[in-house]
C-alpha positions in Angstrom: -29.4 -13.5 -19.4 -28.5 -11.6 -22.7 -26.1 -13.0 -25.6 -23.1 -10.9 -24.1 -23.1 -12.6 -20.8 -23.1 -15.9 -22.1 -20.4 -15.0 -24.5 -18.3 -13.7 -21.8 -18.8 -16.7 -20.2 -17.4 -18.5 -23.2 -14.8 -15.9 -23.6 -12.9 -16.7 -19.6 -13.3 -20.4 -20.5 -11.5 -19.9 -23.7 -8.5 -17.7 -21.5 -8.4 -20.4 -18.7 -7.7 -23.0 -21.2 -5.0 -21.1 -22.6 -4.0 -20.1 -19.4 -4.0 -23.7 -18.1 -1.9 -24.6 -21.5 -5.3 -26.7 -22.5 -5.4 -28.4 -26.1 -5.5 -24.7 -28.4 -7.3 -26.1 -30.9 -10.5 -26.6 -28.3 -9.5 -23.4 -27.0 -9.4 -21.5 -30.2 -12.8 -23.3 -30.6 -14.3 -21.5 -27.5 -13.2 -17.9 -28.3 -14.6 -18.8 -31.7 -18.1 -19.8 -30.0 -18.1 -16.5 -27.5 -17.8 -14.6 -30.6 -20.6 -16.0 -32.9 -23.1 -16.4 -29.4 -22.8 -12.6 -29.3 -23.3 -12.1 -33.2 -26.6 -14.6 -32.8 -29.5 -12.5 -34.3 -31.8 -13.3 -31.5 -31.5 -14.0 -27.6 -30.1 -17.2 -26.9 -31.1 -17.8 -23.6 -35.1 -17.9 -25.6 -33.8 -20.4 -27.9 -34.6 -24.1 -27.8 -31.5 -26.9 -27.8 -32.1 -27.8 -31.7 -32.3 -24.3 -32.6 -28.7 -23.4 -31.4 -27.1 -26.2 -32.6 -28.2 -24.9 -36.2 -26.7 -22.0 -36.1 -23.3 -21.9 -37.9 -20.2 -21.8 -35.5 -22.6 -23.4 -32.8 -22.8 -26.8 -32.8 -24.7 -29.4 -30.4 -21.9 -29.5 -27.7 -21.8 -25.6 -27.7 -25.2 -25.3 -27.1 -25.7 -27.6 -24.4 -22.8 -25.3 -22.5 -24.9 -22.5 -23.7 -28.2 -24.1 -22.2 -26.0 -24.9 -18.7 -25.2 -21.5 -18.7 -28.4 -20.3 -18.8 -29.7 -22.7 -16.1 -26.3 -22.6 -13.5 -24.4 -19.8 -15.0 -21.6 -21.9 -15.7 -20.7 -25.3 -16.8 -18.8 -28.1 -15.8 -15.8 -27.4 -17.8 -15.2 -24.0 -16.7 -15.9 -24.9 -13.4 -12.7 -27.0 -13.5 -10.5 -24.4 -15.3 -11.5 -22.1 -12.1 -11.0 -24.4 -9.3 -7.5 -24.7 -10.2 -7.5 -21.0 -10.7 -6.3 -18.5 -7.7 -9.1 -15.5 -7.5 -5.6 -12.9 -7.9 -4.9 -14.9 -11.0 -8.7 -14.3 -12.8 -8.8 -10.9 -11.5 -6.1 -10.1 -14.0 -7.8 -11.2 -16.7 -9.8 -8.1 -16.4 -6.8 -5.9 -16.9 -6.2 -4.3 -19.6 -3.7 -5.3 -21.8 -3.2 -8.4 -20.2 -3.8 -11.8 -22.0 -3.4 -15.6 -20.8 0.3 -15.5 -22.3 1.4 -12.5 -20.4 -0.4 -13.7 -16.8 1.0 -17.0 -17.4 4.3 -15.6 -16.6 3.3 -13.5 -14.3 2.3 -16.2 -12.2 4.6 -18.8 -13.1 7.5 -17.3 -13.8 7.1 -14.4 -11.1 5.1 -15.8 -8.7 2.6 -13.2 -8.1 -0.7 -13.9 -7.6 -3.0 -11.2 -7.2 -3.6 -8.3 -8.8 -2.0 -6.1 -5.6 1.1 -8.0 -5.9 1.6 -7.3 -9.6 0.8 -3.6 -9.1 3.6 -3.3 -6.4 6.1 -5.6 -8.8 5.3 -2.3 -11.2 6.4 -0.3 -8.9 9.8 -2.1 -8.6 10.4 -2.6 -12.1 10.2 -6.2 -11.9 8.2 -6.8 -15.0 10.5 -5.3 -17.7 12.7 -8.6 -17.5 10.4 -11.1 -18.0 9.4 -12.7 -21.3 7.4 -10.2 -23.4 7.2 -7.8 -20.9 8.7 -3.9 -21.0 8.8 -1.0 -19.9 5.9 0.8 -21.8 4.0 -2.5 -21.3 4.8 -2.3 -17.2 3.5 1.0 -17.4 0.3 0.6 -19.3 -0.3 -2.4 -16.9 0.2 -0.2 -13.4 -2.3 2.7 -15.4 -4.8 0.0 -15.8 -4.9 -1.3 -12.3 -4.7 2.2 -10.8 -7.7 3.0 -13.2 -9.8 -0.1 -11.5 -8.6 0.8 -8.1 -10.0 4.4 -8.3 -13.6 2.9 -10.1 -13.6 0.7 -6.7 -14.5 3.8 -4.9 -11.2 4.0 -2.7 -8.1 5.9 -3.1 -4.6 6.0 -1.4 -3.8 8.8 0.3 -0.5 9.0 -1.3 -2.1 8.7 -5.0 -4.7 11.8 -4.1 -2.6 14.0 -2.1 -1.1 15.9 -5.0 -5.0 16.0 -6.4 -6.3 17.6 -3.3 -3.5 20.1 -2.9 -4.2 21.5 -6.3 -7.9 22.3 -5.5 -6.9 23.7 -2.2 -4.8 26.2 -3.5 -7.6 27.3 -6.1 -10.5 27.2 -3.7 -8.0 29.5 -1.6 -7.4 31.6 -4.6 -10.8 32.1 -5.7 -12.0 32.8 -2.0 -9.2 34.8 -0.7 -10.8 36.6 2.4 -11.9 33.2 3.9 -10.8 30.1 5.2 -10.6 27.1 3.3 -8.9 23.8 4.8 -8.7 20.3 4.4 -10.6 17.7 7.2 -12.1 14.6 7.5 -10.2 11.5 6.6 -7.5 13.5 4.8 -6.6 15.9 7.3 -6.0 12.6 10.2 -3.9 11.5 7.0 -5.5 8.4 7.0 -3.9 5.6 4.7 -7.1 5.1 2.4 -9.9 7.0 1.6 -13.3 7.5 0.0 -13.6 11.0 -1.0 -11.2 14.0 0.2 -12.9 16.8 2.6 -12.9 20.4 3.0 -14.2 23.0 5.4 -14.8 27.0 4.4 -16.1 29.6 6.1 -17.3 31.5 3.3 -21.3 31.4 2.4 -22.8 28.8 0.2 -23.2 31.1 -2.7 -19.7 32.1 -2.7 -18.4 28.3 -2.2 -20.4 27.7 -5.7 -18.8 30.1 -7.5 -15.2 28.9 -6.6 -16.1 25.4 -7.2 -17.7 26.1 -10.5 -14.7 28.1 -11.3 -12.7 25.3 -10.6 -13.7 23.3 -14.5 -17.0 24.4 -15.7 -17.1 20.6 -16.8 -17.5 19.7 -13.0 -21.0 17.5 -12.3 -21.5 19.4 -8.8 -23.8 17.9 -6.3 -25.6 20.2 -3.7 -26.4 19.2 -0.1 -27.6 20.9 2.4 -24.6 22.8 3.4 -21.4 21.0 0.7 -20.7 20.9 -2.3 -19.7 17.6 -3.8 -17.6 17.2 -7.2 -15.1 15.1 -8.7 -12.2 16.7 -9.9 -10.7 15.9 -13.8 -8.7 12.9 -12.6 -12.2 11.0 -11.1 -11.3 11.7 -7.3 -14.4 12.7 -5.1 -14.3 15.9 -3.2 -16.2 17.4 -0.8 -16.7 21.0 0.4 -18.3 22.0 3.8 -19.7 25.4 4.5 -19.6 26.2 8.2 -22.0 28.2 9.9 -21.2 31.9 10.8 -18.8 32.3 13.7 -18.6 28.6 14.3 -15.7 27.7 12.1 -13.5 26.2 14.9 -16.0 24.1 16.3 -17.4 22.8 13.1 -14.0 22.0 11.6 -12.7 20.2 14.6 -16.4 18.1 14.3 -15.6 17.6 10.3 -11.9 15.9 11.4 -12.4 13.8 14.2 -13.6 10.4 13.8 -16.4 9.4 15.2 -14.3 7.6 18.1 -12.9 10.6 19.0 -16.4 13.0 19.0 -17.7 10.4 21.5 -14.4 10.6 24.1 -14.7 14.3 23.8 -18.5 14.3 24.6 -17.3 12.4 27.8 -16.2 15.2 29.0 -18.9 17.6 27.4 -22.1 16.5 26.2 -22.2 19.3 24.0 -18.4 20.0 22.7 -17.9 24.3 23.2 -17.3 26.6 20.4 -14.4 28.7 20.9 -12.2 31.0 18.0 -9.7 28.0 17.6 -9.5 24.4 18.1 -7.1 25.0 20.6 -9.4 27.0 22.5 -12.0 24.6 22.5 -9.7 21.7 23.9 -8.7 23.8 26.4 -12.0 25.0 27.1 -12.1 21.1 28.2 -9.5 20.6 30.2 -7.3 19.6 27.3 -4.1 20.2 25.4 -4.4 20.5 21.7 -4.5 17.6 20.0 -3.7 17.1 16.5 -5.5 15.7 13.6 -3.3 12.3 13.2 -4.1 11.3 16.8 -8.1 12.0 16.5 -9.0 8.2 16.6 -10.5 7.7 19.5 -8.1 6.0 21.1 -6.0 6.9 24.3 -5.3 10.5 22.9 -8.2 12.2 25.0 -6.9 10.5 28.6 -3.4 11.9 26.8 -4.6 14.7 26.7 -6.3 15.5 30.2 -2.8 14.3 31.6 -0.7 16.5 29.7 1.1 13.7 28.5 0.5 13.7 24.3 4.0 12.4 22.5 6.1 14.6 20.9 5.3 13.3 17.8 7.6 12.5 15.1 8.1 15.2 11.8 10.3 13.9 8.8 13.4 16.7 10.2 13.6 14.4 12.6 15.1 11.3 10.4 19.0 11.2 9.9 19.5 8.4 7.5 17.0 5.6 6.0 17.6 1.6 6.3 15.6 -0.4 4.0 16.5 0.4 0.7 17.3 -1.7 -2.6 19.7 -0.7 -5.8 20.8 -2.8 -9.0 22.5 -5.2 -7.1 18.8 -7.0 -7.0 15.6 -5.4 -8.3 15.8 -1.3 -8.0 15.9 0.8 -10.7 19.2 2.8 -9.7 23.1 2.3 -8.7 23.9 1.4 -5.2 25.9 5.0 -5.8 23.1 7.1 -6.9 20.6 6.0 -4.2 23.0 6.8 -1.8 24.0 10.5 -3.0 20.7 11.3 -2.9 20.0 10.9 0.3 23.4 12.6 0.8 22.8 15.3 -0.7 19.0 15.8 -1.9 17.9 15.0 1.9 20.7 16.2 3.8 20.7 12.4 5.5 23.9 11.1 7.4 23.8 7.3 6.5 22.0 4.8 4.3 21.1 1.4 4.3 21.1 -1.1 1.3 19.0 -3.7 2.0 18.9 -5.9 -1.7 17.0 -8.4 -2.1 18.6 -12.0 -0.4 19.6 -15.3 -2.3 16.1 -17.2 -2.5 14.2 -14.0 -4.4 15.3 -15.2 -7.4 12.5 -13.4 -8.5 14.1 -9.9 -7.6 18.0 -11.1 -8.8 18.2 -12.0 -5.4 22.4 -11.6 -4.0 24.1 -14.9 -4.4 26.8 -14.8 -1.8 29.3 -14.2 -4.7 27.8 -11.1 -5.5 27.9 -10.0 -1.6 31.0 -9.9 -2.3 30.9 -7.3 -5.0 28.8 -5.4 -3.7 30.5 -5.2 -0.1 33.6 -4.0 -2.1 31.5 -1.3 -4.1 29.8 -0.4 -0.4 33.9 0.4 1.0 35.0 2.2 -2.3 31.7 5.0 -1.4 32.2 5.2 2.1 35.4 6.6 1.5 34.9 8.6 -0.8 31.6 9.8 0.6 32.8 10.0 4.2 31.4 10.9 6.7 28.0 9.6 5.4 28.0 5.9 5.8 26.6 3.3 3.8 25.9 0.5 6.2 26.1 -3.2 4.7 22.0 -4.8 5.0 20.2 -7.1 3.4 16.6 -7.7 3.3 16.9 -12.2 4.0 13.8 -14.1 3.2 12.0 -15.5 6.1 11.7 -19.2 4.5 8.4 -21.5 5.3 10.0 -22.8 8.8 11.1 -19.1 10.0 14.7 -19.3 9.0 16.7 -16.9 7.2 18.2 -18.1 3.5 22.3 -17.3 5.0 24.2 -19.2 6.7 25.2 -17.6 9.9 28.6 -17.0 8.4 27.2 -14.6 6.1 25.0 -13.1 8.1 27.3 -12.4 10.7 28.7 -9.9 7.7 26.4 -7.9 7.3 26.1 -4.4 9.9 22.2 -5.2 10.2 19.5 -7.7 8.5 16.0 -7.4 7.6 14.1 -10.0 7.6 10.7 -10.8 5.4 8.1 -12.8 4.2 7.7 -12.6 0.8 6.4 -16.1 0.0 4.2 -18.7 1.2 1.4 -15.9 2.4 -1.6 -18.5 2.9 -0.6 -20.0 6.2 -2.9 -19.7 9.1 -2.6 -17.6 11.9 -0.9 -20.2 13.7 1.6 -20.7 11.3 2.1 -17.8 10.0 2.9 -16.3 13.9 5.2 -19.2 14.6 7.2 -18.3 11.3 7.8 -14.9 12.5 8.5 -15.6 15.7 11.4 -17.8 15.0 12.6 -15.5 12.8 12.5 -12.9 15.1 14.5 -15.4 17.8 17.2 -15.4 15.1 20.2 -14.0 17.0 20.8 -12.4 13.1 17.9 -10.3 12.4 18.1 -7.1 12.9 14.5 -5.3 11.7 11.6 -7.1 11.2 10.5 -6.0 7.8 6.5 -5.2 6.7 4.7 -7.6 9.5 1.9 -8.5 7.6 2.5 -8.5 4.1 -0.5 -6.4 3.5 -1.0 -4.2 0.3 -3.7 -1.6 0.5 -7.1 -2.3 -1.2 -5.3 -5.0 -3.5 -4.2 -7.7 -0.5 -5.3 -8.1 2.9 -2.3 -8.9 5.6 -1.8 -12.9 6.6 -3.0 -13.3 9.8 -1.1 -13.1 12.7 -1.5 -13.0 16.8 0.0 -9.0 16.6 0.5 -9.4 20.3 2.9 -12.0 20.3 5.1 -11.0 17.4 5.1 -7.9 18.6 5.8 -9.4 22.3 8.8 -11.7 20.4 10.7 -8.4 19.3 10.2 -6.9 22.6 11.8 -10.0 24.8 14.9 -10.2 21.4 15.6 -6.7 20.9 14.1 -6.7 17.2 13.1 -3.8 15.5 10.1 -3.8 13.6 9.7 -2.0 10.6 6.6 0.6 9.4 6.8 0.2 6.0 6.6 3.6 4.1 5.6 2.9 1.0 2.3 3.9 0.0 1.0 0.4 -1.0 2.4 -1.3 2.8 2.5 1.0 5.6 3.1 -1.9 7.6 3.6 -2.1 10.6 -0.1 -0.9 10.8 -0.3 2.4 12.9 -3.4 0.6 15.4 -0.4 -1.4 16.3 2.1 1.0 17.2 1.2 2.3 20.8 1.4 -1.8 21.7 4.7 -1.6 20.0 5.9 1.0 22.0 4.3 0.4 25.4 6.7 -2.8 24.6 9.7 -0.7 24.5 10.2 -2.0 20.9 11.8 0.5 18.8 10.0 1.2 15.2 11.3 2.4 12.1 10.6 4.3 9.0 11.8 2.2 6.2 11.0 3.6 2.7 11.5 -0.2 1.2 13.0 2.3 -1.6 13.3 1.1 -5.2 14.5 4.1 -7.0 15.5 7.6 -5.7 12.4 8.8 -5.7 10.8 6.0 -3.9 13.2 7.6 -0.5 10.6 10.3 -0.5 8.0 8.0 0.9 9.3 8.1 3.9 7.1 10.9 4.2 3.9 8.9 4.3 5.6 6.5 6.7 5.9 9.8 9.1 1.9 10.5 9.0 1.0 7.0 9.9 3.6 7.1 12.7 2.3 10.0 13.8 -0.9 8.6 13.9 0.5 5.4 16.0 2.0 7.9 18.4 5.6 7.4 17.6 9.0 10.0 19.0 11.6 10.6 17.5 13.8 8.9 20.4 11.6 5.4 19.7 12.4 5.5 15.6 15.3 3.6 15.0 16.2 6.0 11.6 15.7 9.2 13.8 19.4 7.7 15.8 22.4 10.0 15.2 25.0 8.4 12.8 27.1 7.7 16.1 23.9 6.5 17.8 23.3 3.7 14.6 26.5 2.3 14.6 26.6 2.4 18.6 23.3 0.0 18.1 24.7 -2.2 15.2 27.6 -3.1 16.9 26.0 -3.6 20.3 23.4 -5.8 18.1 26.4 -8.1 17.1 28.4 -7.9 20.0 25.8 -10.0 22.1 25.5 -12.5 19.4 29.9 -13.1 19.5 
């Protein structure tokens, strides 16, 4: 164990006592220590009790911690300072930027405890309001965690899409009599990913030109028939050279996942090679199937059938109805979230869903300022008429599954949905009996992101899927997929239960800003991959079909 370590060890003991609000002098005196132990001129870990305590700066209690560190790796004082520590909470402390102070209101003051959580507060300006916080500093922090992300080795789709674009269109450029298309992971539009893949037919001397022509800086890896590379912003590509004449075949091997090789060689040991991919599922016995549905799930029986969903494409979305403005935490006016779907999208209605009474957190809406905003929401539909603003509010499922209105105010409202934002440890018991009463709430309209999940930052609290999803079946409830980048939740492995349920889903950009609406494009891939129709999504209703169901909603709670 070298000086460093130790003092790094010294160094988190010192932030957890000032974290922890810990007498400053003692924990001035521990930063002090971490930064003489990694000025000592020789390796302390060789040195003997006596001869540490000599050293200036040291001491003889300093080097009995330094001794305990040695021999455990800790010591008993830090131990205590991390037991009372969530594992979110110390993860931060590796972020750039952030010190004890600033994570001390992070946590007590906003409640978030993990390192996923405060990336997706980022995202909805939460941090610029608190104490020593702004927007440069938000900013900074969101770079920094995005930066440790990608060093994890896994990327969002959303975050690399605009990456792998770019070097399609150059690799097309630079080899313009061949083909050159995304697969793997990326072309099934999966939600995370480890590197992005793409398929050419042109030989491997030619692919190395093009890729070395992409940056002459690029480290490129051979194999035996790719090219790897990373492009300037650290994301991993891959480049496939397919055989001659075989292009079909070996791109449709390239995209599927493993699953769905194995339900295809069911049919055919060895899959056929034909001039298209269509040709080769029909060579099968099968309609086409596309990339999103190449799981290996019930696609191939689908298939064989002739029965494949018409799946969903964004076109097919007339308004959006999760979406949050001033009013509680977004960035812009309940007015200019609403003309841009008007009239950037071309959508018919919109639904503002702030942030309810207990998400103090987000300005949650005191019922006072329902009334405001209700007023502001009648002014625009006049004036914007016929697109319609409908009047929704995203109501905190509290710890026993109610909702944090009384039913006089939800009863208000055109549509609720309701979510967990708090309390995320419970058990898969508890946690499944909280949305289930919930969802029994005569009130609640959508059930908004199931699971709580936040890619690669925080897993999803348990839950029995089967009998939430089985709850909004037997009540009517929508439940929501989630489309920003960081949830997609309602996860897409769930959808075809959904559905087989009867249970309508819906597209739900959980929108923050204007821009945020365009997510709702990443909510269409995953629900493409869950095998959703347009006449199953909830946002893909006519404006006369929406308010049909509102109404009919409230009607059989009067």
């Amino acid at each position: 164990m070298d000086n460093k370590t130790i003092a790094r060890t010294f160094k988190l003991c010192g932030q957890l006592m000032e974290l922890h609000n810990e007498n400053p002098f003692r924990s001035k005196a521990i930063a002090s220590a971490s930064f003489k132990i990694d000025k000592l001129p020789f390796q302390a870990a060789e040195a003997s009790l006596e001869t540490l305590s000599e050293q200036p700066g040291i001491g003889k209690s300093t080097a009995e911690k330094i001794t305990q560190i040695v021999t455990t790796g800790t010591f008993p004082e830090l131990d205590e300072l991390l037991a009372k520590t969530p594992e979110g909470v110390l993860e931060m402390l590796k972020i750039k930027g952030l010190g004890p102070k600033k994570i001390q209101v992070i946590w007590n003051d906003l409640e978030i405890e993990t390192v996923g959580e405060l990336y997706y507060a980022c995202n909805e300006n939460r941090l610029i309001e608190a104490k020593g916080f702004g927007l440069k500093t938000q900013e900074d922090i969101k770079k920094a965690i995005e930066f440790s992300l990608a060093n994890q080795g896994w990327f969002l789709y959303a975050k690399i899409e605009s990456s792998a674009e770019t070097i399609l269109t150059k690799l097309r450029t630079a080899l313009p009599k061949n083909q050159v298309e995304f697969t793997g992971d990326f072309r099934r539009k999966c939600e995370v990913l480890a590197q992005v893949a793409l398929i050419t037919d042109a030989d491997l001397p030619s692919l190395q030109t093009a890729v070395a022509a992409l940056n002459h800086e690029l480290e490129i890896q051979e194999n035996d028939r790719s090219l790897s590379f990373k492009d300037e912003n650290g994301y991993p590509f891959t480049v496939f050279s397919s055989s001659v004449g075989t292009f079909a075949l070996d791109w449709l091997i390239r995209t599927g996942a493993e699953a769905h090789l194995e339900l295809l060689k069911t049919i055919s040991p060895t899959i056929p090679s034909a001039a298209t991919e269509t040709d080769i599922y029909q060579a099968m016995g099968l309609d086409y199937i596309t990339p999103e549905l190449r799981e290996g799930m019930d696609e191939v029986k689908l298939a064989q059938s002739h029965n494949l969903p018409q799946l969903i494409k964004f076109e097919d979305l007339k308004g959006t109805v999760h979406n949050h403005s001033t009013y509680s935490d977004g960035v812009h006016t309940l007015s200019q979230m609403a003309l841009y779907c008007k009239d950037t999208l071309g959508l018919s209605y919109f639904g503002i869903c702030d942030h309810s009474k207990t998400a103090v957190y987000a300005n949650g809406l005191t019922e006072e300022r329902l009334q405001q905003q209700w007023a502001e929401v009648e002014k625009l539909n006049q004036e914007l008429a016929p697109f319609k603003i409908f009047k929704g509010i995203e109501s905190d499922i509290l710890s026993d599954g109610s909702l944090d209105y009384s039913d006089d105010i939800l009863a208000q409202f055109d549509f609720a949905v309701a979510s967990v934002h708090s309390n995320l440890k419970m058990d898969e018991e508890k946690a499944t009996a909280r949305l289930i009463k919930a969802i029994e709430n005569p009130y609640t309209t959508i059930l908004g992101h199931p699971t709580g999940r936040l890619l690669l930052s925080r897993a999803g609290y348990p839950l029995d899927f089967k009998k939430v999803i089985d709850a909004c079946a037997a009540n009517g409830v929508v439940i929501e997929i989630n489309a920003n980048p960081l949830r997609l939740d309602l996860d897409w492995r769930w959808h075809r239960y959904a559905l087989e349920k009867g249970v309508l889903l819906s597209i739900n950009p959980d929108a923050h800003r204007t821009e945020g609406l365009l997510d709702m494009h990443y909510g269409i891939h995953v629900a493409r991959k869950g095998g959703l129709t347009k006449e199953k999504c909830l946002n893909a209703f006519t404006l006369d079909e929406i308010s049909t169901y509102f109404k009919n909603r409230k009607a059989k709670i009067q």
